[in-house]
Structure formats: structure tokens, C-alpha cells
BAVO-611712 format. One record per residue (C-alpha): residue number from 1; residue in three letters; x negated, y negated, z negated. Coordinates in steps of 0.05 Angstrom, whole numbers. Example, Ala and Ser with C-alpha at 12.3 -4.5 7.8 and 13.67 -1.06 7.14 Angstrom:
2
   tilum   kolmar        u        v        w
       1      Ala     -246       90     -156
       2      Ser     -273       21     -143
END
This chain:
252
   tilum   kolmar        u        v        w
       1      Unk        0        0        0
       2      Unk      -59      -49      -25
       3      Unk      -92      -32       43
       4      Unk      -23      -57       88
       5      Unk      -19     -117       47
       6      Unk      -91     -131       58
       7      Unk      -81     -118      137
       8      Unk      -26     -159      142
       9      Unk      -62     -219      109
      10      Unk     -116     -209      160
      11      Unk      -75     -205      228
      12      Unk      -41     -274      198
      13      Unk     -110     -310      194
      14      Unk     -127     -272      267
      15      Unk      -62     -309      290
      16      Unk      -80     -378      261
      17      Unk     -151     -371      282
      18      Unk     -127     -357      361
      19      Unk      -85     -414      354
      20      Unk     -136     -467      338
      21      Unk     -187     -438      387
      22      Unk     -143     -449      440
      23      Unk     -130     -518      422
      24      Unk     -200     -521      425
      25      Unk     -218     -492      496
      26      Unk     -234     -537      554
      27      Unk     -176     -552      603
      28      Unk     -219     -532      658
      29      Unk     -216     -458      634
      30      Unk     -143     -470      634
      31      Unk     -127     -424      685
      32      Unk      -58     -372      695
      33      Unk     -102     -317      681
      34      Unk     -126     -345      624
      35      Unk      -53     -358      595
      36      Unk      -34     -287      613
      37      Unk      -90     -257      576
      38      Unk      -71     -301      527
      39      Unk        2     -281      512
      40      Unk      -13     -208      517
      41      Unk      -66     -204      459
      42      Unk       -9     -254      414
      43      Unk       38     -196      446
      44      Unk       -4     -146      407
      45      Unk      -14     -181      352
      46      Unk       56     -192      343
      47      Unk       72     -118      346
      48      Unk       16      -90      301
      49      Unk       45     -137      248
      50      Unk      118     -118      255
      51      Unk       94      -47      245
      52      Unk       60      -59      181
      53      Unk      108     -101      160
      54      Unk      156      -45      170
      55      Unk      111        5      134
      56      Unk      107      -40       80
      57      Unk      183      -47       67
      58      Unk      189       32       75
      59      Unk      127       41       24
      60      Unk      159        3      -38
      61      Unk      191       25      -92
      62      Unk      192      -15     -152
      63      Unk      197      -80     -157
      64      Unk      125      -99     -179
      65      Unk      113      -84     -108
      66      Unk      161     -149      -87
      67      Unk      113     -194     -131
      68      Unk       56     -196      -87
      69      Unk       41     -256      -53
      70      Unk       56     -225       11
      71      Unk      125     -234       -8
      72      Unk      124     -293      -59
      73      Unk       87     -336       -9
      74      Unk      143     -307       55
      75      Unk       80     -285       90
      76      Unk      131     -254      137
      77      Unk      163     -304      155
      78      Unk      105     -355      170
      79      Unk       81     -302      217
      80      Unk      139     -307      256
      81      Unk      142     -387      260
      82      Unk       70     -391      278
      83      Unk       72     -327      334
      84      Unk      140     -374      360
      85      Unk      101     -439      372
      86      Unk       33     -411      396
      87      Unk       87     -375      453
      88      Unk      129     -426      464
      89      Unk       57     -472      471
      90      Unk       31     -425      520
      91      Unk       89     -411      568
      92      Unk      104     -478      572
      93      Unk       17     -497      592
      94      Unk       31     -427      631
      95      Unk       93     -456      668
      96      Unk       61     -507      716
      97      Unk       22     -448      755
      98      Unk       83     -422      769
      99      Unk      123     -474      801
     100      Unk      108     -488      874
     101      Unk       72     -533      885
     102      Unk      108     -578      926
     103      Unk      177     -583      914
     104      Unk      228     -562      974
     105      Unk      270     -607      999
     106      Unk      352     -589     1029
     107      Unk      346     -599     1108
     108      Unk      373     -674     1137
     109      Unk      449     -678     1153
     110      Unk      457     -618     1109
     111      Unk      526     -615     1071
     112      Unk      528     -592     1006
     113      Unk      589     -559      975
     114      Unk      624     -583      921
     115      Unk      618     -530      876
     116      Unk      546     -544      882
     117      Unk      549     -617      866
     118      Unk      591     -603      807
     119      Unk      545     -542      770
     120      Unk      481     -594      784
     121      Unk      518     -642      747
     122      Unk      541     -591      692
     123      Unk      464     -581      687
     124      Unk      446     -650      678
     125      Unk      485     -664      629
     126      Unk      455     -667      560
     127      Unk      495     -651      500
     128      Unk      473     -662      428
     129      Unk      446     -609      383
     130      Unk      506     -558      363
     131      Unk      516     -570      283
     132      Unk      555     -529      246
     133      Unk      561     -539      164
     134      Unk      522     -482      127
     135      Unk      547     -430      103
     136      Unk      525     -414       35
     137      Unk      570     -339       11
     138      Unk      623     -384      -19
     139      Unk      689     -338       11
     140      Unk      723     -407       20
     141      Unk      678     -436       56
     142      Unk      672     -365      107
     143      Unk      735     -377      149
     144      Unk      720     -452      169
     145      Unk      640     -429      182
     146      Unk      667     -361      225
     147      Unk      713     -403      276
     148      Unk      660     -462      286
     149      Unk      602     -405      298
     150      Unk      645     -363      339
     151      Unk      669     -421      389
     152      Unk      606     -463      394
     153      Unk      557     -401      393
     154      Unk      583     -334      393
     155      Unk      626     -340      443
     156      Unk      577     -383      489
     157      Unk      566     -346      548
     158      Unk      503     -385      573
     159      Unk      464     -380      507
     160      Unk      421     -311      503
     161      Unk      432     -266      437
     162      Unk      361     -287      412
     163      Unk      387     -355      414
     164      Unk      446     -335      387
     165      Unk      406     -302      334
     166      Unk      367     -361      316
     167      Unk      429     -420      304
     168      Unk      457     -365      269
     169      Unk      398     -354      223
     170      Unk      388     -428      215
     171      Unk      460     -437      197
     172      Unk      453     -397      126
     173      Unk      425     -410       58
     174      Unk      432     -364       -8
     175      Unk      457     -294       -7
     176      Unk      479     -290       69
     177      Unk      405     -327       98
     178      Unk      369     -273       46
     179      Unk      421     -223       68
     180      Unk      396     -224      157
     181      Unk      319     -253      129
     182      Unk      280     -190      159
     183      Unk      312     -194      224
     184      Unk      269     -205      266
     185      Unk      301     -263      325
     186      Unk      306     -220      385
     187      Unk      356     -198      423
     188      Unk      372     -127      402
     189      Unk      383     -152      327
     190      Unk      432     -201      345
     191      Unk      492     -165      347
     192      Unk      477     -122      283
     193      Unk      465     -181      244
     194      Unk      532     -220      262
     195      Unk      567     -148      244
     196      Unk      533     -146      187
     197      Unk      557     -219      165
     198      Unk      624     -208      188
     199      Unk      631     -137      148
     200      Unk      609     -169       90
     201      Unk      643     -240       84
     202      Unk      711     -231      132
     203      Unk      753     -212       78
     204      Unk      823     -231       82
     205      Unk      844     -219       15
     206      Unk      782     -249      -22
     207      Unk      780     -311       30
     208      Unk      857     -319       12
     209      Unk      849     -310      -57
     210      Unk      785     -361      -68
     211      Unk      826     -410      -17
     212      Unk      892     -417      -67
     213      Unk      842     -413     -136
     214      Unk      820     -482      -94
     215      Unk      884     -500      -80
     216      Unk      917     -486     -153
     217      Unk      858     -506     -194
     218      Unk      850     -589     -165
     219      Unk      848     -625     -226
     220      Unk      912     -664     -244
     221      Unk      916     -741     -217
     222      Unk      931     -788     -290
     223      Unk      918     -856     -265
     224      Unk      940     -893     -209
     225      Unk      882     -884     -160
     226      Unk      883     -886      -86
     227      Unk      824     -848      -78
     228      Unk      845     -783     -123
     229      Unk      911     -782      -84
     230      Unk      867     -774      -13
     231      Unk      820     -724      -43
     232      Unk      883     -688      -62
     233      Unk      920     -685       -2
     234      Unk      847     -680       38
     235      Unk      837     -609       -4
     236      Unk      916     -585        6
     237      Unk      917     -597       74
     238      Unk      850     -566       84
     239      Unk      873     -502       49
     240      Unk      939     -497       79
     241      Unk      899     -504      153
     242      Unk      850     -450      135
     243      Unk      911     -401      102
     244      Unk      938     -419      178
     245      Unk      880     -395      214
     246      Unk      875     -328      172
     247      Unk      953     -316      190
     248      Unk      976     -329      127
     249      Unk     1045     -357      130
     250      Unk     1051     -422       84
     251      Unk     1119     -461      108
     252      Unk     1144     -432       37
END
């Protein structure tokens, strides 16, 4: 076990070190080889620490194992942010050898169909950054997170299921972000990882249930005070809304 940990440590400083040598190496040695070379060693890297990390998770059993610093200091995880921007940095230095070189041009007096026009547009267009509130375990808070994630992400058919992955992992804090925190963001674990969230926290009966303790418990208004009144009607409306959405009939 001591001698995983100790690997693990090792192919993280590898990582850094590649990183910062590459920032260091002259642009004429720049080349596509160079970048190709390049992304398959991080490639390897990436994998040989995935399958320690793996062996390392299999391997404990007790929970002295859990208070090493490879887990107090979420050695994991930096691996992952670091392996994401040294990629991300070479594809996009990569990218530029890839593209032709001079750009093609439609031929004169060329008509171009409508549909055409309209999907270039569609791809121009820049929308802001897709926020959705966080969604922290509390069951009240589930139904309003579930229909905002489903409609602006899960449901988007242009977004791939490592992006998917990745809003939905930024999305969570407390029990549910600790809950999908060794998934790794690719594409195979996306789907398990929204079933897995869904199994635990789409729960009609508790949702309903910590919904109407909101609803029953506001505290009572015993001055005159505008305010109090909005935040009352603001919390009865939003629990009536949210009983709606589950199917929960409220006219009575």
C-alpha cells in the first residue's frame, strides 16, 4: 500500500515537471510531431495513475488508510485538474497544424441555402455560461435542481456526456459532490453518475415531505411588516410550484 501511495506521489511531480518543461521549450521545436509525442506520454501518464489510484481504493480497509495525505491533500483530484489543462494547452498549440492553411473560400455567384445561413448564425451566437443553483442533498432543494439540470444540460443534445459530466460535477457540494468525487469526467461515467444521483435523491415521498415541513414550519408574521408578508407568500408559492412539478395535486 505504502509503495502505491509513494508511486502515485511520483507520477504527480512527473506530470508537473512535463508541464513546466514544455513551457520552457523553444517555439521553434514546436512542431505537430512534437505535440503528438507530447499528448501520448500525458496519455500514459494519465492511465498509469488511474490504475493505481484504482488499486489504491481496492487495497484499503480501515480508515487509517483514508488519513494519508494522498487523500487529505485530494491528491486525486489535482491530478486530474492539472492532466486537464496541460491537454487542453496542447491541443489547442496542436490545433493550428491542423487547419489548412489557407482558408477556402464558397465559389462567386454561389447561392447559399437558407438552412445554411440560419445554422451559421445559430453558431455565432454566444450565450452566457449555463448557471444552475447548487445542489447541496437538501431533498427540497432536489426537485427545483433536477428540472433546471435536466433542461439546460441533460437534455442538451449538442453537449457531449463528458461535458455533461463536468457541469454536473461542478453543480454539487456536500454529500452528493463527495457522493460522484471519484468519477473520473469521461464519457462512459456520465450516465452512471446521473443514475446514481437520481436513485439516490428523486424521492417523491421524502422531496414531498421536506417540501410541506418548509411550507408548515414558516415562522408566524406578528408585526405589520411588508417584507415578512413577501417572504411568506415567496416560500408558499414556491412550495406549492414545486408540489406541482412532482404531481402532487394542491388546489385543496
Amino acid at each position: 500500500m505504502e509503495d502505491l501511495l509513494i508511486c502515485q506521489h511520483e507520477l504527480l511531480e512527473t506530470l508537473k515537471r512535463a508541464e513546466i518543461n514544455y513551457k520552457k521549450t523553444p517555439k521553434e521545436r514546436i512542431k505537430r510531431s512534437y505535440i503528438e509525442t507530447r499528448l501520448e506520454t500525458l496519455e500514459q501518464l494519465w492511465k498509469d495513475f488511474k490504475d493505481g489510484h484504482k488499486s489504491i481504493i481496492v487495497k484499503i480497509t480501515k480508515q487509517e488508510d483514508r488519513e494519508d495525505s494522498y487523500f487529505e491533500e485530494n491528491t486525486y483530484e489535482t491530478f486530474e485538474e492539472l492532466y486537464t489543462q496541460y491537454k487542453a494547452t496542447l491541443k489547442e498549440h496542436l490545433q493550428p497544424f491542423l487547419e489548412p492553411s489557407t482558408p477556402s473560400s464558397p465559389p462567386p455567384h454561389t447561392s447559399t441555402p437558407m438552412g445554411n445561413v440560419q445554422k451559421s448564425l445559430d453558431d455565432e451566437v454566444k450565450l452566457p455560461m449555463i448557471e444552475i443553483p447548487k445542489f447541496s442533498g437538501k431533498y427540497e432543494e432536489w426537485q427545483t435542481f433536477y428540472d433546471l439540470f435536466s433542461s439546460l444540460i441533460h437534455n442538451h443534445k449538442r453537449l457531449s456526456p463528458v461535458q455533461k459530466l463536468h457541469y454536473l460535477k461542478g453543480n454539487l457540494v456536500g454529500e452528493p459532490e463527495a457522493m460522484l468525487r471519484n468519477f473520473t469526467t469521461t464519457n462512459a461515467n456520465y450516465t452512471e453518475a446521473w443514475n446514481l444521483l437520481v436513485k439516490r435523491y428523486d424521492n417523491k415521498r421524502f422531496n414531498c415531505n421536506a417540501l410541506l415541513k418548509l411550507l408548515f414550519t414558516h415562522r408566524s408574521i406578528n408585526t405589520e411588516s411588508a417584507s415578512l408578508i413577501k417572504q411568506l407568500v415567496d416560500t408558499f408559492s414556491t412550495c406549492l410550484n414545486a408540489l406541482k412539478n412532482m404531481g402532487v395535486q394542491t388546489d385543496t
